[in-house]
C-alpha positions in Angstrom: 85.7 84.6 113.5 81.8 83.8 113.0 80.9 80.4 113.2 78.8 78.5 110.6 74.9 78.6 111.4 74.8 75.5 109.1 76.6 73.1 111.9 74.7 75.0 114.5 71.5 73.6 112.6 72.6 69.9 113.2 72.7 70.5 117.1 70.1 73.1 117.6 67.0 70.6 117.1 68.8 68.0 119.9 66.6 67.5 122.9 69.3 65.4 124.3 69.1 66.1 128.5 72.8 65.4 128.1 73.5 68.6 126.3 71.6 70.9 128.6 72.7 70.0 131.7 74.9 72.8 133.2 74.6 75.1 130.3 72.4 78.0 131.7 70.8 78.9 134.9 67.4 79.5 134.4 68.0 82.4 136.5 64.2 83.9 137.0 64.1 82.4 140.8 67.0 84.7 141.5 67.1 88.5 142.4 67.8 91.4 140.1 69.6 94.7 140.9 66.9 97.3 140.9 64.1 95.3 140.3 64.3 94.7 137.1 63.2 91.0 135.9 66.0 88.5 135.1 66.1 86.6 131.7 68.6 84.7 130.0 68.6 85.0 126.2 70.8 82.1 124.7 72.8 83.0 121.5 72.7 80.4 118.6 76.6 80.6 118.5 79.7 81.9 120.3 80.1 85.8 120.3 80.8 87.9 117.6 79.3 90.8 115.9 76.4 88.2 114.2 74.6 89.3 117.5 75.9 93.1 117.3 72.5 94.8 117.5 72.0 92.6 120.9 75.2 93.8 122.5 73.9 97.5 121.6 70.9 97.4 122.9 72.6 96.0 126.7 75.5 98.4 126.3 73.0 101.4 126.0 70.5 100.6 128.6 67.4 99.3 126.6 67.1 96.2 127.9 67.2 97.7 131.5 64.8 100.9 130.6 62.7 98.0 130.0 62.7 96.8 133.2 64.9 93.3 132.4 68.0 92.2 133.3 69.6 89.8 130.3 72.2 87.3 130.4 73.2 86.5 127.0 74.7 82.6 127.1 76.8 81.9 124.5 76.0 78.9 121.9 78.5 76.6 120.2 78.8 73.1 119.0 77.7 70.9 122.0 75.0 74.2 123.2 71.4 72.5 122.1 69.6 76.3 121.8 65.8 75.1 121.5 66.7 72.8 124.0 67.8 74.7 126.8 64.4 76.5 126.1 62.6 73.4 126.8 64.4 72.7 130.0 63.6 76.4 131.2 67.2 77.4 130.6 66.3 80.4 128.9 62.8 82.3 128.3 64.3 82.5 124.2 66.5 81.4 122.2 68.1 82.4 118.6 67.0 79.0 115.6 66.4 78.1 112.9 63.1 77.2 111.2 63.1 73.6 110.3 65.5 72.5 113.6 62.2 74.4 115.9 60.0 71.9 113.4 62.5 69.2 114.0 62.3 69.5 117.8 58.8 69.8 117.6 58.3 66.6 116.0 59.7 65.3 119.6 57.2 67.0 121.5 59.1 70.5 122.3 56.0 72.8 122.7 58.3 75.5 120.4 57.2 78.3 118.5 58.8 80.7 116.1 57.8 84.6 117.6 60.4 86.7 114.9 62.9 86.4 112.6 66.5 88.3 112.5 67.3 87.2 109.0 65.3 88.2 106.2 67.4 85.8 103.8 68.9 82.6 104.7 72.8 83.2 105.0 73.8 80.2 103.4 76.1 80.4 100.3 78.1 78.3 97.7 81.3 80.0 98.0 83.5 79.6 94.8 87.1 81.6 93.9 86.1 84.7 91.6 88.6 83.1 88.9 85.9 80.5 88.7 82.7 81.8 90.2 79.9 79.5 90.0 77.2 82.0 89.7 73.8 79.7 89.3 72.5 76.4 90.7 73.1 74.8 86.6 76.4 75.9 87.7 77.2 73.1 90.0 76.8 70.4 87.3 79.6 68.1 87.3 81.4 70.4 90.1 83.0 69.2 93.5 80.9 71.2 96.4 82.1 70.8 100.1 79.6 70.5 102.6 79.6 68.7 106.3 77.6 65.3 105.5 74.8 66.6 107.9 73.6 69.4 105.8 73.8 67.5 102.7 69.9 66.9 102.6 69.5 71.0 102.9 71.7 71.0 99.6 69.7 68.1 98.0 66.2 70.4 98.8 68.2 73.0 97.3 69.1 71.0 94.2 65.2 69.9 94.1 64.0 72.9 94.1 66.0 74.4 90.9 65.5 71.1 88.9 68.6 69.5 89.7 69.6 66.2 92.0 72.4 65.2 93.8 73.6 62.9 90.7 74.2 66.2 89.2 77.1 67.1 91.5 80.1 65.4 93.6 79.5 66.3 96.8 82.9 66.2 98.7 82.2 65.9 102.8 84.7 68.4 104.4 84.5 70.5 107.4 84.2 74.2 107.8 87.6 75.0 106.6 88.1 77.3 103.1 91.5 75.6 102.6 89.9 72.9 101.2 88.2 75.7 98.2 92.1 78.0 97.7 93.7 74.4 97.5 91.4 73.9 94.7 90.2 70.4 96.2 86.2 71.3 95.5 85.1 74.0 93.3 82.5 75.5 95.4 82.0 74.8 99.6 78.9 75.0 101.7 79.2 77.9 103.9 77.8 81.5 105.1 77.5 84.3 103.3 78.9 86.7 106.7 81.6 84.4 107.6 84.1 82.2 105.7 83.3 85.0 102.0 84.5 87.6 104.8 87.5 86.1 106.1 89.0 85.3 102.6 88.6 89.0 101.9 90.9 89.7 104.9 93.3 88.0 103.5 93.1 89.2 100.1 91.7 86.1 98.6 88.5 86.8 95.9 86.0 84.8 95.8 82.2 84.7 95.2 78.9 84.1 96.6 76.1 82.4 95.5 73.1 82.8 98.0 70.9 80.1 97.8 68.2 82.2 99.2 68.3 84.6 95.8 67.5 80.9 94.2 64.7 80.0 96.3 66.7 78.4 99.0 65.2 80.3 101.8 64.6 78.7 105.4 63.8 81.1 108.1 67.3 82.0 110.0 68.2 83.4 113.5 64.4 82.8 114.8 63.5 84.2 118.0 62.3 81.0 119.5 60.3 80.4 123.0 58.0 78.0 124.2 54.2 78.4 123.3 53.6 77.9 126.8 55.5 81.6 127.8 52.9 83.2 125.3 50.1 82.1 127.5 51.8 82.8 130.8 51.4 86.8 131.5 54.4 87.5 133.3 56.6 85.4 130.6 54.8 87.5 127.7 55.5 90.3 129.3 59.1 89.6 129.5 59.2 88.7 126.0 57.2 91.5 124.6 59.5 94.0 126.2 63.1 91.9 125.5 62.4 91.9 121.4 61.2 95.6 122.0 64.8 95.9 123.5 66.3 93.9 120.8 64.5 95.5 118.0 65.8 99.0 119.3 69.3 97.8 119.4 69.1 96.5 115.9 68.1 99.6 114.3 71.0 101.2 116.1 73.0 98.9 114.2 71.8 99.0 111.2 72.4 103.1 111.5 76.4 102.1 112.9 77.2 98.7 112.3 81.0 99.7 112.9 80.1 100.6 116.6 78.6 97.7 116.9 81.9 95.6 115.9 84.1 97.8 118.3 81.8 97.2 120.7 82.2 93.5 120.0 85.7 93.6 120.4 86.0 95.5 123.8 83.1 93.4 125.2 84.8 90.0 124.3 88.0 90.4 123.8 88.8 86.7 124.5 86.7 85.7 121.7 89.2 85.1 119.3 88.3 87.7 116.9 90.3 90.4 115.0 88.6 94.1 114.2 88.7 93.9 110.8 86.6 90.9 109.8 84.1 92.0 112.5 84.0 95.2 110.6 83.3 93.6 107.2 81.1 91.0 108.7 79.1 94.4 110.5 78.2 95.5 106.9 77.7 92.3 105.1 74.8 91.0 107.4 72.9 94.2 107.0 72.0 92.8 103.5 70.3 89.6 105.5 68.9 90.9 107.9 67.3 94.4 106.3 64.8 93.9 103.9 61.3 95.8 102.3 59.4 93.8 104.6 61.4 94.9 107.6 61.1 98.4 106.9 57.3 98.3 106.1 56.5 96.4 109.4 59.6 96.4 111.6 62.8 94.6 112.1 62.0 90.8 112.9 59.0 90.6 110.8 57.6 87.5 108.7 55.4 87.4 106.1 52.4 84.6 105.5 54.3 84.0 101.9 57.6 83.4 104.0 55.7 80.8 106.2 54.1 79.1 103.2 57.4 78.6 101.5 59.1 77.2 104.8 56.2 74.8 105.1 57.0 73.9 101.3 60.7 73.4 102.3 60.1 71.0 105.2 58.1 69.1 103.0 61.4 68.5 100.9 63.5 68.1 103.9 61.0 65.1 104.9 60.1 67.1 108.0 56.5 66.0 109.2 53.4 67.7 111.4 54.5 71.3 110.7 52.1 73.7 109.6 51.8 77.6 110.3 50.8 77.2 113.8 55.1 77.0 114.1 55.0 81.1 113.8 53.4 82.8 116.1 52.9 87.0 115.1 51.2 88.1 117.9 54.1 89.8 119.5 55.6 91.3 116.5 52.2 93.2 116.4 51.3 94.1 119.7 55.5 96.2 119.9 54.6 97.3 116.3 51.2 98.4 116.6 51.9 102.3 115.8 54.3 101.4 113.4 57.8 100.1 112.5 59.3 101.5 115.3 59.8 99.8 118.2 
């Protein structure tokens, strides 16, 4: 089962030492079979087929054709992603936008090199017997939502005209039992995850993407510290782990449904059935696909997307960010012949 980015936002930002201590070896000081250069890459939650085009690309060698040896460390709940960067846990991690900016407002030297998701996954999910299809649809409705990403659903609100007087928020956790009981009419969730799982088991519902409604933070960054773009070895190492990474995401996007089998015989412990990995294998190609990506590459941002995360942080109350967070210089130097990796 995937597990919501939205929670993952409320830790990711946490430079708490408390939360990175023990969670990753750094791992560079140690020695690599065949010379190839170790890395850790730390996830931005616990495995599943979100990070399908990753698993490809070690399963078939890329990573290791380019001369690296990659741990991937698993996120979760209490795993503080941008933090462990900081420490030196990892040479990158998988964000989101405004936590980087939020960590950055502490002093964590972050920047934003690439972007999986070309729309923000987050969705108000809502039974198909009473869809709730626009943001004026959420007048005078019950929407779940965990109390810490009520203010992303307030900015959302702001930005379509409406305020939070307009609807009953209802804190709940991540659980859909609280939508089929009919306890809210709408719940705070992901567009590749709980919408997936209510399919398995028959249940109709449907999505409103509050990126289609100009809702639209910057998801599943590739994150490091500005630092490793001005160290040549670290550059290095990152220049040729997203060319890696890039490679195994096209391979997904041609197969997703190897990449969720893959999934399943890699972590079999994990908690997760075939099917919904093989529904939740299509549905992110609709996030993380876009014309941008196929005019410039998988992972690409746009000025206009930085602008309008700039304008969302503004709503968010986020302070000191400006487009020095995104850093393209990467992105062009794998892409420089073309989209192609």
């Amino acid at each position: 089962m995937y597990s919501p980015i939205l929670t993952r936002r409320t830790v990711l930002g946490a430079l708490s030492a408390a939360t990175v201590v023990g969670l990753v070896g750094c791992g560079r000081d140690a020695a690599a079979p065949g010379g190839l250069d170790p890395v850790v890459y730390q996830l931005s939650w616990t495995h599943s087929v979100q990070f399908g085009g990753t698993y490809l690309a070690k399963q078939r060698g890329i990573f290791e054709e380019q001369g690296l040896d990659v741990e991937f460390a698993a996120g979760g709940p209490n795993v503080a992603g941008d933090a462990n960067t900081v420490s030196g846990g990892s040479l990158v991690n998988i964000s989101v936008a405004d936590g980087v900016a939020r960590a950055n407002q502490e002093g964590a030297g972050l920047v934003i090199i690439g972007a999986q998701c070309q729309k923000f996954p987050g969705t108000i999910l809502s039974l198909a017997d009473a869809p709730l299809k626009t943001p004026q649809d959420l007048v005078d409705k019950r929407i779940g939502v965990a109390g810490a990403d009520t203010p992303g659903l307030d900015a959302f609100l702001t930005t379509n005209g409406l305020s939070a007087a307009d609807v009953e928020f209802v804190p709940s956790q991540y659980d859909p039992a609280v939508l089929t009981a009919h306890q809210v009419d709408g719940l705070f969730c992901f567009y590749n995850d709980l919408p997936v799982a209510l399919a398995v088991q028959g249940v109709e519902g449907h999505s409103m993407l509050l990126a289609d409604f100009g809702y639209n933070p910057m998801s599943q960054t590739y994150t490091v510290l500005r630092s490793s773009l001005e160290d040549e070895e670290k550059r290095s190492q990152l220049v040729r782990l997203l060319r890696a990474d890039f490679r195994g995401w096209q391979l997904y996007r041609e197969d997703p449904q190897a990449a969720a089998e893959l999934t399943m015989e890699t972590y079999p412990d994990a908690g997760l059935d075939l099917e919904t990995q093989r529904k939740q294998a299509d549905v992110q190609l609709d996030l993380m696909f876009s014309d941008l990506t196929d005019e410039h590459g998988f992972g690409w941002f746009s000025d206009e997307q930085v602008a309008d995360n700039l304008a969302l942080f503004e709503l968010l109350g986020i302070e000191g960010a400006d487009a020095g967070l995104w850093d393209r210089s990467i992105l062009e130097e794998i892409y420089g012949d073309g989209p192609e990796a």
